[in-house]
Every structure is written in C-alpha cells, then in structure tokens.
MIMARDO-648994 format. One record per atom (N, C-alpha, C, O, CB): residue number from 1; residue in one letter; atom name; x, y, z. Coordinates in Angstrom, 1 decimal. Each point is the difference from the previous one (the first is absolute). Glycine has a CB too. Example, Ala and Ser with C-alpha at 12.3 -4.5 7.8 and 13.67 -1.06 7.14 Angstrom:
MIMARDO-648994
[1, "A", "N", [13.2, -5.7, 7.8]]
[1, "A", "CA", [-0.9, 1.2, 0.0]]
[1, "A", "C", [0.9, 1.2, 0.0]]
[1, "A", "O", [1.0, 0.0, 0.7]]
[1, "A", "CB", [-2.9, -1.2, 0.5]]
[2, "S", "N", [1.5, 2.3, -1.9]]
[2, "S", "CA", [0.9, 1.1, 0.0]]
[2, "S", "C", [-0.8, 1.1, 0.8]]
[2, "S", "O", [0.5, 1.1, 0.1]]
[2, "S", "CB", [0.7, -1.7, -2.3]]
end
This chain:
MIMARDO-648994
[1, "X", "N", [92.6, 121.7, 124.4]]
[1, "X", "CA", [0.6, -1.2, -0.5]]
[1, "X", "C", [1.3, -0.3, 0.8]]
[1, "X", "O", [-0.2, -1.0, 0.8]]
[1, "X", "CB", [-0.7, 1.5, -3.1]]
[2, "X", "N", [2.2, 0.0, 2.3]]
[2, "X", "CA", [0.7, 0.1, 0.7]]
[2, "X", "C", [1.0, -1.6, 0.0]]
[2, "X", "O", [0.9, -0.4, 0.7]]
[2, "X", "CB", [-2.6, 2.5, 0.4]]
[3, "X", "N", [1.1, -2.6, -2.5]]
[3, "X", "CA", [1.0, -1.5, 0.4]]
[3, "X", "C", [1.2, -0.2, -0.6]]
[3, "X", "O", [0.1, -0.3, -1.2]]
[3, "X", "CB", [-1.9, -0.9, 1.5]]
[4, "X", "N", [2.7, 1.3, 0.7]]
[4, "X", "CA", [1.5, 0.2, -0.9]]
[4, "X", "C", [0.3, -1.2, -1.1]]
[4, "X", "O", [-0.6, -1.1, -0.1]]
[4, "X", "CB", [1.8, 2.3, 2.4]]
[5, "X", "N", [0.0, -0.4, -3.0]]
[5, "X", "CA", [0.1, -1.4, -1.2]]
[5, "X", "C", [1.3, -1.0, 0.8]]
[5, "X", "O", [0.4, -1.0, -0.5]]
[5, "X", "CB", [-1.1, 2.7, -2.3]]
[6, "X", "N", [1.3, -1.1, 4.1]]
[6, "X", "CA", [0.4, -1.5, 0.3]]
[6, "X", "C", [-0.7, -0.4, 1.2]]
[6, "X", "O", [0.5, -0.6, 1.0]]
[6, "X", "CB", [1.7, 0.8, -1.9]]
[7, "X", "N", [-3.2, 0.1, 0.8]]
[7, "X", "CA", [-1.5, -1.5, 0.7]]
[7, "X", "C", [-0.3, -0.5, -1.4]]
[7, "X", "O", [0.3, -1.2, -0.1]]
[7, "X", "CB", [-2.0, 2.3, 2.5]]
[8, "X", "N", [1.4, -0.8, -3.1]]
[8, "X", "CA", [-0.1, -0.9, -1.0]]
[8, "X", "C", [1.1, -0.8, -0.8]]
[8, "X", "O", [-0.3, -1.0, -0.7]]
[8, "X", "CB", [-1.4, 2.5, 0.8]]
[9, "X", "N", [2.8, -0.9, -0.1]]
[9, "X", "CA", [1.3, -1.2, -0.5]]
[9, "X", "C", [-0.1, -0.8, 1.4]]
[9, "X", "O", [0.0, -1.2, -0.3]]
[9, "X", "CB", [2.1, 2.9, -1.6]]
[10, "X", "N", [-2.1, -1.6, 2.8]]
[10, "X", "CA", [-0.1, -1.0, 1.4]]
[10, "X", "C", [-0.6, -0.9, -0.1]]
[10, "X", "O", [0.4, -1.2, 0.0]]
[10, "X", "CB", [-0.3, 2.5, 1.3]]
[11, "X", "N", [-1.7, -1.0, -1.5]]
[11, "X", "CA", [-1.2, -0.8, 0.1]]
[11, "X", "C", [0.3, -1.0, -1.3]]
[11, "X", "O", [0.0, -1.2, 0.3]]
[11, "X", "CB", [-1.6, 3.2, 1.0]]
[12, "X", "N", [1.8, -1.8, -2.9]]
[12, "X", "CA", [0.2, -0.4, -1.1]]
[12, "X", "C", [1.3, -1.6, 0.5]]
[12, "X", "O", [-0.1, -1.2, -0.3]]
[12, "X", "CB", [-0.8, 4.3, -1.1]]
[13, "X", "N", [1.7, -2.4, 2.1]]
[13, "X", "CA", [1.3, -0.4, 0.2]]
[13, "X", "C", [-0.3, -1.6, 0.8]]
[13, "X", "O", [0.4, -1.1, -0.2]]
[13, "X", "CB", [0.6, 3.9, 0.4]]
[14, "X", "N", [-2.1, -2.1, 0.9]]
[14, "X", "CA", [-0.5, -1.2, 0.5]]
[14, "X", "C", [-0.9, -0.8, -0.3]]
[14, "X", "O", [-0.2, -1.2, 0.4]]
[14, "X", "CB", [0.9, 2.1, 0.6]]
[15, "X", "N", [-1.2, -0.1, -1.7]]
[15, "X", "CA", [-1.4, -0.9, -0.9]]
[15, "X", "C", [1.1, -0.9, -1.1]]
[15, "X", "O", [-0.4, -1.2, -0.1]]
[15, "X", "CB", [-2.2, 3.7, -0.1]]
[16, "X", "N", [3.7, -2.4, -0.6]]
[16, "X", "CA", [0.8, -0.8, -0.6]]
[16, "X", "C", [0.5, -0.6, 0.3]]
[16, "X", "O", [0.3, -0.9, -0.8]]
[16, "X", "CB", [-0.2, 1.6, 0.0]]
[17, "X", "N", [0.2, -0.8, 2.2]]
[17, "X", "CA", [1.0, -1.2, 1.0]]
[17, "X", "C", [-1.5, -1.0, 0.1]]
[17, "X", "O", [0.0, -1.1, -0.5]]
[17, "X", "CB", [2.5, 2.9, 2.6]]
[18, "X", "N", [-3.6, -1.4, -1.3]]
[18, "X", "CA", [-0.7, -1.0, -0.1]]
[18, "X", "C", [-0.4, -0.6, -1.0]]
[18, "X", "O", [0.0, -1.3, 0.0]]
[18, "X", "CB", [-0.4, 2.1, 1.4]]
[19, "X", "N", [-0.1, 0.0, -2.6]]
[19, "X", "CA", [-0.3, -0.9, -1.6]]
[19, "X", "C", [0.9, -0.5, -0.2]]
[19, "X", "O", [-0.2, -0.4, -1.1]]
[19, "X", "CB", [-1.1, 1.6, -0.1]]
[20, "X", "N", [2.5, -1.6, 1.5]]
[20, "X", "CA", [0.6, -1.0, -0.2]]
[20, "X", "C", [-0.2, -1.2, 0.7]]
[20, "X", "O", [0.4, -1.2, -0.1]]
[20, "X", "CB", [0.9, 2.7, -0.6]]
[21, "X", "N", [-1.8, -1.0, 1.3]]
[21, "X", "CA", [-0.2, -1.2, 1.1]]
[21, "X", "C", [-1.2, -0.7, 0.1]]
[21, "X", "O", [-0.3, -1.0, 0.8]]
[21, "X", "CB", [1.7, 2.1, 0.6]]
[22, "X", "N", [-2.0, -0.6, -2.1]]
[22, "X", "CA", [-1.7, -0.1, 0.1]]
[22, "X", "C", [-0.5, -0.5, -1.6]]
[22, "X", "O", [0.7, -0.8, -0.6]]
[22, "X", "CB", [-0.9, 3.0, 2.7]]
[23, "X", "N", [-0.8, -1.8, -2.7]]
[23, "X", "CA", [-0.3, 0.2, -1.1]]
[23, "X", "C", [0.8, 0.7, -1.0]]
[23, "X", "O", [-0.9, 0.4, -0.7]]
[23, "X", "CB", [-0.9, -0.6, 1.9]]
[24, "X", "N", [2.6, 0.5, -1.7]]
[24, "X", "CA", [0.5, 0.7, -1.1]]
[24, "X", "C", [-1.1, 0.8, -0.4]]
[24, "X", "O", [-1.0, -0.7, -0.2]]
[24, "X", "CB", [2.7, -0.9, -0.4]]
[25, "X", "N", [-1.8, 3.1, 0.2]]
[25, "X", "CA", [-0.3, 1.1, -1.0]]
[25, "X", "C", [1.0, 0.1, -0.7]]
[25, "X", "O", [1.2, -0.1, 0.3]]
[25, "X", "CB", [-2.4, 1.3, 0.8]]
[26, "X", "N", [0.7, -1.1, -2.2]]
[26, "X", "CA", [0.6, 0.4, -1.5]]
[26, "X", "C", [0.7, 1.1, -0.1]]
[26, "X", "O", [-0.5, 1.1, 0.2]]
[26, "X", "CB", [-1.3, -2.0, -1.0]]
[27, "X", "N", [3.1, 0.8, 0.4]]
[27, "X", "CA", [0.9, 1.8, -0.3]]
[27, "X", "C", [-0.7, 0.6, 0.0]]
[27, "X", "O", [-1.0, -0.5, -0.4]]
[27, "X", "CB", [2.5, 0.5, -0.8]]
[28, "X", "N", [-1.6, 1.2, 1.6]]
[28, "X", "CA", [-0.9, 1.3, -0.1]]
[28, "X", "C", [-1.4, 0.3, 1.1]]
[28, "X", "O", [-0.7, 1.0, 0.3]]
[28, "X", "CB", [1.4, -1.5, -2.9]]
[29, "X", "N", [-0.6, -0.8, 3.1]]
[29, "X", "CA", [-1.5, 0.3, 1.3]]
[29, "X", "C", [0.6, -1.0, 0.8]]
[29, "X", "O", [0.8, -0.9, -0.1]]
[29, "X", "CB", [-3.6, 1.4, -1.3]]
[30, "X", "N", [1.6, 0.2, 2.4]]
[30, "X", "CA", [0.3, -0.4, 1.4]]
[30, "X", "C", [-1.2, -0.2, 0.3]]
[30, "X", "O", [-0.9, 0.5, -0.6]]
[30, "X", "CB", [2.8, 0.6, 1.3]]
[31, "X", "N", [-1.9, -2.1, 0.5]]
[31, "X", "CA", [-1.3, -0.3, 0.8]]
[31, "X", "C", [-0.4, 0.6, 1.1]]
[31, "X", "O", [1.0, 0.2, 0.8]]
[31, "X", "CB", [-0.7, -2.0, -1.6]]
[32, "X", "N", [-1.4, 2.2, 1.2]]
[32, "X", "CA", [-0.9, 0.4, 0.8]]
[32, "X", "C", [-1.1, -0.7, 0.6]]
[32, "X", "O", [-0.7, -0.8, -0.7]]
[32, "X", "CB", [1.4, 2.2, -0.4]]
[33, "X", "N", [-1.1, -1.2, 2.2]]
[33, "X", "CA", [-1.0, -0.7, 0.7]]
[33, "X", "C", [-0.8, 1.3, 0.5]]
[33, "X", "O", [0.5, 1.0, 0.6]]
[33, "X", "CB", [0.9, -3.4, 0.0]]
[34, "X", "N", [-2.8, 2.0, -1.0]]
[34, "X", "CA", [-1.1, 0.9, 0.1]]
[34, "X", "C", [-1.5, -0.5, 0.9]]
[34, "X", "O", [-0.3, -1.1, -0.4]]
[34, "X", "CB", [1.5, 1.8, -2.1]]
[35, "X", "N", [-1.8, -0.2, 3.2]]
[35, "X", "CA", [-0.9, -0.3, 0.2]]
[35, "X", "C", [0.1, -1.1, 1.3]]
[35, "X", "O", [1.0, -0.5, 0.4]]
[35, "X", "CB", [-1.6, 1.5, -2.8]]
[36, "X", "N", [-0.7, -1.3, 3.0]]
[36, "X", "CA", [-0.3, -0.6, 1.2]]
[36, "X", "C", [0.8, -1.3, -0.2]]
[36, "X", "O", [0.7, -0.3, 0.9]]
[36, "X", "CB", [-3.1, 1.3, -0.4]]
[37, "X", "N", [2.4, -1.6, -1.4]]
[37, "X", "CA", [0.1, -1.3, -0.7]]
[37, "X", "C", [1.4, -0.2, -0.1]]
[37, "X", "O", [0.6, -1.1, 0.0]]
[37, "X", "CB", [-2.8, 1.2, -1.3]]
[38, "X", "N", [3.0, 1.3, 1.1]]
[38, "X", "CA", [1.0, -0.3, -1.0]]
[38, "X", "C", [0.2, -0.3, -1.3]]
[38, "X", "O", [0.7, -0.9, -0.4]]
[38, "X", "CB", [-0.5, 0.6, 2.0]]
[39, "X", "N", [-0.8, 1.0, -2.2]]
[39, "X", "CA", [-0.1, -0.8, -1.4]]
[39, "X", "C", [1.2, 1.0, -1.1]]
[39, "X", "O", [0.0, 1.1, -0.3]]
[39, "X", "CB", [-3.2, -1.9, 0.8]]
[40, "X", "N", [4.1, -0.5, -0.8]]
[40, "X", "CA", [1.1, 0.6, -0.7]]
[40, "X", "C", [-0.4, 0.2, -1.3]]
[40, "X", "O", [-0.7, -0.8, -0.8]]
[40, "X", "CB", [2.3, -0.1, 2.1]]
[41, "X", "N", [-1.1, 2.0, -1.5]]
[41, "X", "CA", [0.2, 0.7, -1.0]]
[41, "X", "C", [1.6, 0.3, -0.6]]
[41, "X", "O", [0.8, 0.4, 0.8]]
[41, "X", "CB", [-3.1, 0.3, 0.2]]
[42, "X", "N", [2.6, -0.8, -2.5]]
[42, "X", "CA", [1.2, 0.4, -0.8]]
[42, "X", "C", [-0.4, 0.8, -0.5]]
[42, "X", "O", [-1.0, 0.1, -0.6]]
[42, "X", "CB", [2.0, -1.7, 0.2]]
[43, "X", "N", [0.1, 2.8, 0.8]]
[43, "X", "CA", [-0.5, 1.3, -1.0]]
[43, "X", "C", [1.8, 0.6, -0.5]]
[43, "X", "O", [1.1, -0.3, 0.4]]
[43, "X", "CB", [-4.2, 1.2, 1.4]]
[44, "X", "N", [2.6, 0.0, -2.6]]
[44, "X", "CA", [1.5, 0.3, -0.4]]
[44, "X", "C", [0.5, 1.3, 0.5]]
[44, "X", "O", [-0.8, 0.8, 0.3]]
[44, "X", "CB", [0.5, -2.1, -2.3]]
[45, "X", "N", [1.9, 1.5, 2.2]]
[45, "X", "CA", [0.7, 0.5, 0.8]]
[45, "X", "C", [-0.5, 1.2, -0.1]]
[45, "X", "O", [0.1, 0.6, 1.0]]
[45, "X", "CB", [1.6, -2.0, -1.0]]
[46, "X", "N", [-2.4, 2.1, -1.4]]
[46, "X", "CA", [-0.2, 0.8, -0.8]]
[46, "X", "C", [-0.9, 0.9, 1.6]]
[46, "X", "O", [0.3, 1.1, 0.4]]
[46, "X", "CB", [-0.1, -2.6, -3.7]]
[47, "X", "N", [-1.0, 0.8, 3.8]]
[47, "X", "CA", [-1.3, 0.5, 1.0]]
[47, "X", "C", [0.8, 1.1, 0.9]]
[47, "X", "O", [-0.3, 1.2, 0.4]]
[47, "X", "CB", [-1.2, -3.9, -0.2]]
[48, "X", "N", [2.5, 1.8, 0.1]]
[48, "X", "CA", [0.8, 0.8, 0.9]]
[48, "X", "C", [0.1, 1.7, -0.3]]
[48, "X", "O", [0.1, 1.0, 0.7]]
[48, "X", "CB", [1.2, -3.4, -0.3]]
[49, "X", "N", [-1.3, 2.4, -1.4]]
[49, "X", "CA", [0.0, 1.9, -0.2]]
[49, "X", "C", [-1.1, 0.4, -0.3]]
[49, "X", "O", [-0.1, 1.2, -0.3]]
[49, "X", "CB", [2.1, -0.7, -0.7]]
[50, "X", "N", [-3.1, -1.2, 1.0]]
[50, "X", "CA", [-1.3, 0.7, 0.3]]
[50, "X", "C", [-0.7, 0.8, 1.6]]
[50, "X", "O", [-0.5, -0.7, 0.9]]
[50, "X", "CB", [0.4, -1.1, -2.8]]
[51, "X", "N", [0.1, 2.9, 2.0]]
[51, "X", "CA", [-0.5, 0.7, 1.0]]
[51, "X", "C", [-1.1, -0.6, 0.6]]
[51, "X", "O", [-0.1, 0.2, 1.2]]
[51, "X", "CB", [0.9, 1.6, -2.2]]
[52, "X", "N", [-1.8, -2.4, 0.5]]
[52, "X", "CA", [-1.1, -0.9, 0.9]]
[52, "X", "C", [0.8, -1.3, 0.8]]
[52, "X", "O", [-0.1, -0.4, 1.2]]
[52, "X", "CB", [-2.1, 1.1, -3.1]]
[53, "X", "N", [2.8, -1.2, 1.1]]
[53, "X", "CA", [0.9, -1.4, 0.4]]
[53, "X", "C", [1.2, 0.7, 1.1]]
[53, "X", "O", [0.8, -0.9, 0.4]]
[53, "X", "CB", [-1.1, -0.7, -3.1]]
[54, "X", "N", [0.5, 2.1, 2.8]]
[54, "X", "CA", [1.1, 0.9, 0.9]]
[54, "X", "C", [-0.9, 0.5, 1.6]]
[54, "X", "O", [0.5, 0.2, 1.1]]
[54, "X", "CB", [1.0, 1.1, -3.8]]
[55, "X", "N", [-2.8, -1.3, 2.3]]
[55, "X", "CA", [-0.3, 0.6, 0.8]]
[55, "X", "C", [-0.1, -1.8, 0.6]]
[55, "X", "O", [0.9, -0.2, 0.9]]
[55, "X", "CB", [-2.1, 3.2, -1.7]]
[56, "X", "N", [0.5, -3.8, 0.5]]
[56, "X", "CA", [-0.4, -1.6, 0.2]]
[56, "X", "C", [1.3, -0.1, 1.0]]
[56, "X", "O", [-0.1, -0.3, 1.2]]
[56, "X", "CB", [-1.4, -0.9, -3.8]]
[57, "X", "N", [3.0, 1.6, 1.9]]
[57, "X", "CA", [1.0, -0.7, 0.4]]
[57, "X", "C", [-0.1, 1.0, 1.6]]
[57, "X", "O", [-0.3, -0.6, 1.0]]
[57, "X", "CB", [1.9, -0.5, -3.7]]
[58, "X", "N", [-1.4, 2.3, 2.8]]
[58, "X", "CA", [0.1, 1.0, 1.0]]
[58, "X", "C", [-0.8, -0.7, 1.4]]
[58, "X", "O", [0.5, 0.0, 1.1]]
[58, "X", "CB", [-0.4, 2.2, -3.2]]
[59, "X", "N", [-1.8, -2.7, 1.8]]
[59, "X", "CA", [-0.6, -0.8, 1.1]]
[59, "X", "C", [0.0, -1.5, 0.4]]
[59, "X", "O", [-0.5, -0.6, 0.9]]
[59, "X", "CB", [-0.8, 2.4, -1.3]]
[60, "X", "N", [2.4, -2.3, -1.2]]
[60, "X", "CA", [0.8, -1.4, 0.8]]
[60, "X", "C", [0.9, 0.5, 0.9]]
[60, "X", "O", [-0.2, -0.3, 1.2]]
[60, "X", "CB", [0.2, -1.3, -3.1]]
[61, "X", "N", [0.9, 2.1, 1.7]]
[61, "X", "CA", [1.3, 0.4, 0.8]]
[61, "X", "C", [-0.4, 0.6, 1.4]]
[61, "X", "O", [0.5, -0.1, 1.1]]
[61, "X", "CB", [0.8, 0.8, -3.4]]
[62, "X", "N", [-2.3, -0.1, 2.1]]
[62, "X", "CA", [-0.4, 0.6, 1.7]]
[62, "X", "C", [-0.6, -1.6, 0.9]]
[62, "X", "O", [0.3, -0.4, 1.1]]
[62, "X", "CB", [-1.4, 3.5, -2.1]]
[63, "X", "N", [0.0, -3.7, -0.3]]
[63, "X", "CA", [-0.3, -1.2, 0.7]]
[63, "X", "C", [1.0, -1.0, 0.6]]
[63, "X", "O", [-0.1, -0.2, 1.2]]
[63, "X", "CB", [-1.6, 0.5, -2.6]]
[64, "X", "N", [2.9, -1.0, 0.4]]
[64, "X", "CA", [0.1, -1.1, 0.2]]
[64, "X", "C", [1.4, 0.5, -0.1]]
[64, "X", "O", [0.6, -1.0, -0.3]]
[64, "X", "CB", [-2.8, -0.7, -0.3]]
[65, "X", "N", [3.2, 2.8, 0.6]]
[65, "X", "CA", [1.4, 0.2, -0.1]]
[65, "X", "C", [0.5, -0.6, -1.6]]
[65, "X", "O", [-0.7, 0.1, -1.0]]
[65, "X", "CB", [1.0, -0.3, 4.1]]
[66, "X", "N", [0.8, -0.3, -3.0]]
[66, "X", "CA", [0.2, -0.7, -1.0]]
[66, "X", "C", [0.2, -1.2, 0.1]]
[66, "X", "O", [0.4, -0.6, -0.9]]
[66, "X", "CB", [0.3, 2.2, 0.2]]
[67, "X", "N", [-1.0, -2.1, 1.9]]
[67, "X", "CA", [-0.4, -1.6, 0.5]]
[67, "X", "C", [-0.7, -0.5, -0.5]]
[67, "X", "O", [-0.7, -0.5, 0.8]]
[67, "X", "CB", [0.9, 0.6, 0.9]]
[68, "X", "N", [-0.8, -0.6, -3.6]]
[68, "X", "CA", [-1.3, -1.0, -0.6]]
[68, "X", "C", [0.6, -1.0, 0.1]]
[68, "X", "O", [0.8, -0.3, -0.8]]
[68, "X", "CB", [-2.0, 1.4, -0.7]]
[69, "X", "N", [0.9, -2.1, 2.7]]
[69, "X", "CA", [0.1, -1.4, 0.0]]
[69, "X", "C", [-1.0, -0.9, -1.5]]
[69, "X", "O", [-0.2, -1.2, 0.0]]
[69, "X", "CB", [0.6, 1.9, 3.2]]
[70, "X", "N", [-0.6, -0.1, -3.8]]
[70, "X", "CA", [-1.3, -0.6, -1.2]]
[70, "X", "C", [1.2, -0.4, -1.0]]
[70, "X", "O", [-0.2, -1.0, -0.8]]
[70, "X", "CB", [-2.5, 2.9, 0.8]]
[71, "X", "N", [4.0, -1.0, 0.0]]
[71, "X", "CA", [0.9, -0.3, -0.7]]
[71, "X", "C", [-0.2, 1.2, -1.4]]
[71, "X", "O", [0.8, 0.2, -0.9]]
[71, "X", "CB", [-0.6, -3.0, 2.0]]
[72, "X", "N", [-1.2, 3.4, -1.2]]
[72, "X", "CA", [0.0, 1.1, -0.6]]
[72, "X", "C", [-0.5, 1.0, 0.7]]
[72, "X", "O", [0.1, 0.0, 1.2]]
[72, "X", "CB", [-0.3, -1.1, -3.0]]
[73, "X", "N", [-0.3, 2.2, 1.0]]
[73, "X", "CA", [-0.3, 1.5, 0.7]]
[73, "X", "C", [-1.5, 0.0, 0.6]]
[73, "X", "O", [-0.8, 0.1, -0.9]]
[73, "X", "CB", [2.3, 1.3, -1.0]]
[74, "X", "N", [-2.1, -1.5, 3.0]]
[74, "X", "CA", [-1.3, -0.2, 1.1]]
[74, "X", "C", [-0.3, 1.4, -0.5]]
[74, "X", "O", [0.9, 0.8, 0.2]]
[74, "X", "CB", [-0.2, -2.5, 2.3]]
[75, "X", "N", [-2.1, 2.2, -3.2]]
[75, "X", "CA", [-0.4, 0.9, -0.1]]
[75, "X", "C", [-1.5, 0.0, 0.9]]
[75, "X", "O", [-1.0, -0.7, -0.2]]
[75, "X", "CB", [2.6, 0.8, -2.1]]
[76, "X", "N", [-1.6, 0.8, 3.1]]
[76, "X", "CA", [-1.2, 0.2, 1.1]]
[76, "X", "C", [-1.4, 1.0, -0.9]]
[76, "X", "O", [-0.4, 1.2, 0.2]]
[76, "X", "CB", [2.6, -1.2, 2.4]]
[77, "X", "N", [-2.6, -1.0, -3.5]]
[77, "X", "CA", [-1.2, 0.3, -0.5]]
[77, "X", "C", [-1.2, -1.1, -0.4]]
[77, "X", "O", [0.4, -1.2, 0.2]]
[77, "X", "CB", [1.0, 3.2, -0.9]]
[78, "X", "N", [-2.5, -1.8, 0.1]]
[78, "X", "CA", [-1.1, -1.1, -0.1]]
[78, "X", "C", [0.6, -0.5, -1.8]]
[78, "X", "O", [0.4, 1.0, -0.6]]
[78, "X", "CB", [-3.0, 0.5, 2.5]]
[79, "X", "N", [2.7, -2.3, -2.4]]
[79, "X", "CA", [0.1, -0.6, -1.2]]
[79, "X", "C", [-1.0, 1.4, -0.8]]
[79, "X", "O", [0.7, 0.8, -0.6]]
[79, "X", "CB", [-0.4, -4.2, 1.5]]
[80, "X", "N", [-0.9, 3.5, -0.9]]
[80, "X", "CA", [-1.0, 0.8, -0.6]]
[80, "X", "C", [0.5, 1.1, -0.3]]
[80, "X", "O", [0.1, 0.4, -1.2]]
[80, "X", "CB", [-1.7, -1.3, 2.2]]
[81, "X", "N", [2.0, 1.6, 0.3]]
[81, "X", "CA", [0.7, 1.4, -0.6]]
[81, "X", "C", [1.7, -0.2, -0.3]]
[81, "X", "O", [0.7, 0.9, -0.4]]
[81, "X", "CB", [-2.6, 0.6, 2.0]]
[82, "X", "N", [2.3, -2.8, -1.4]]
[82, "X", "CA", [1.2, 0.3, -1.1]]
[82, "X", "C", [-0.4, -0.7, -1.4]]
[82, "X", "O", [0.9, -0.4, -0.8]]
[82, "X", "CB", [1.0, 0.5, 2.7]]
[83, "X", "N", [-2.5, -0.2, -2.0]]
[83, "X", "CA", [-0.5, -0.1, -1.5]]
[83, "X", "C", [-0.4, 1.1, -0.8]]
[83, "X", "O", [0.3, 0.3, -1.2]]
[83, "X", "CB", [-1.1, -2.1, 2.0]]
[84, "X", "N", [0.2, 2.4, 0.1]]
[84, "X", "CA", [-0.8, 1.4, -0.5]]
[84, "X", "C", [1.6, 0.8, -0.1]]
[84, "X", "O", [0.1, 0.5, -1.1]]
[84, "X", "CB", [-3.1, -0.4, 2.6]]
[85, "X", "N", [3.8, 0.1, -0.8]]
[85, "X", "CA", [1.2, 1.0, 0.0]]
[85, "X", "C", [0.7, -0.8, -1.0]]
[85, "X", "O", [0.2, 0.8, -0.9]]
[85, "X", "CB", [-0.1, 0.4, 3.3]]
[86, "X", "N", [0.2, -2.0, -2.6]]
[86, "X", "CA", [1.2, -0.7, -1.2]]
[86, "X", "C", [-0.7, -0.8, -1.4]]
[86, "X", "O", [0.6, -0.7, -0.7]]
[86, "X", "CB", [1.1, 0.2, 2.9]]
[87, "X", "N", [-3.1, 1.0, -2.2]]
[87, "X", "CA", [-0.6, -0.5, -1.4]]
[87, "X", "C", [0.5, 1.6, -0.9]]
[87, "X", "O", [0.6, -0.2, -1.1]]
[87, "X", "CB", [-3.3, -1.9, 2.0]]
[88, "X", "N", [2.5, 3.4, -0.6]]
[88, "X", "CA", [0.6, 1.0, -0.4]]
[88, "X", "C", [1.6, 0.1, -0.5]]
[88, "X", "O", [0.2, 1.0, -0.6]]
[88, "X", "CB", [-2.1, -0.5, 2.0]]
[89, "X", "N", [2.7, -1.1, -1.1]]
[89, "X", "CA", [1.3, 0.0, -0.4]]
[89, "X", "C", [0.7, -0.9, -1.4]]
[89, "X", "O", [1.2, -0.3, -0.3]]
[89, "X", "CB", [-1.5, 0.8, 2.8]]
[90, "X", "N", [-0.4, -0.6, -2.8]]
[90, "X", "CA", [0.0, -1.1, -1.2]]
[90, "X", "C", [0.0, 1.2, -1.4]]
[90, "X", "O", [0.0, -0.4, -1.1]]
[90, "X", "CB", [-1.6, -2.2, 2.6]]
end
C-alpha cells in the first residue's frame, strides 16, 4: 500500500482548490474521475480510509503525480472495477 497520509491531505487539498472552481461537491466528498471516459464520480471523504481505495489512490499517484487537471482525483481504472471496489464500503 504504502500511500502516505500527506499524499492524501495534498491530493484532497487539490482536489478542493479545483472544486471550487469547477463543479462544487458537497461537504464531505470529493470528486473523482474514473475510467476511459472520465466519468465523474462523488464519493465521500469517508473512502479515503478504505485499504482498497488507498490502494486506487497509490496507482493514481504513481500515474498522474498529484497533477489532476479534471479538477478532482484521476483514478487509473475501468468504471467497472471502481464500482466493484466502492459498492463494498457503504
């Protein structure tokens, strides 16, 4: 796993400077962009301490740094399997 918790106050940090600038998410979640398409997704901050979602964030950060020009968090998977990893957290 190995993804520190300040890449993730960073990434969050920047994902908030853009949602302001962009779409607004709602207190408590943040946006994500998933899949070929990009297809955003709001999910709540809550994901972030989940060990499967940590792992998602661990092969954004190698992918894309903390540079998501989408204005939220660029997650490098198929829509499908983040579905399958974050329908469990609920």
């Amino acid at each position: 796993m190995g993804f520190r918790l300040h890449g993730i106050r960073k990434a969050l940090f920047s994902a908030n400077q853009a949602a302001s600038k962009a779409v607004d998410a709602p207190k408590g979640y943040l946006a994500v962009y998933v899949g070929e398409k990009m297809k955003r997704f709001v999910i709540p901050v809550s994901y972030l301490n989940q060990p499967s979602f940590q792992d998602l964030l661990s092969q954004a950060e190698e992918e894309f740094g903390y540079d998501h020009p989408m204005g939220g968090l660029t997650i490098p998977c198929s829509e499908d399997v983040f579905q399958r990893i974050t329908c469990c957290f609920n």
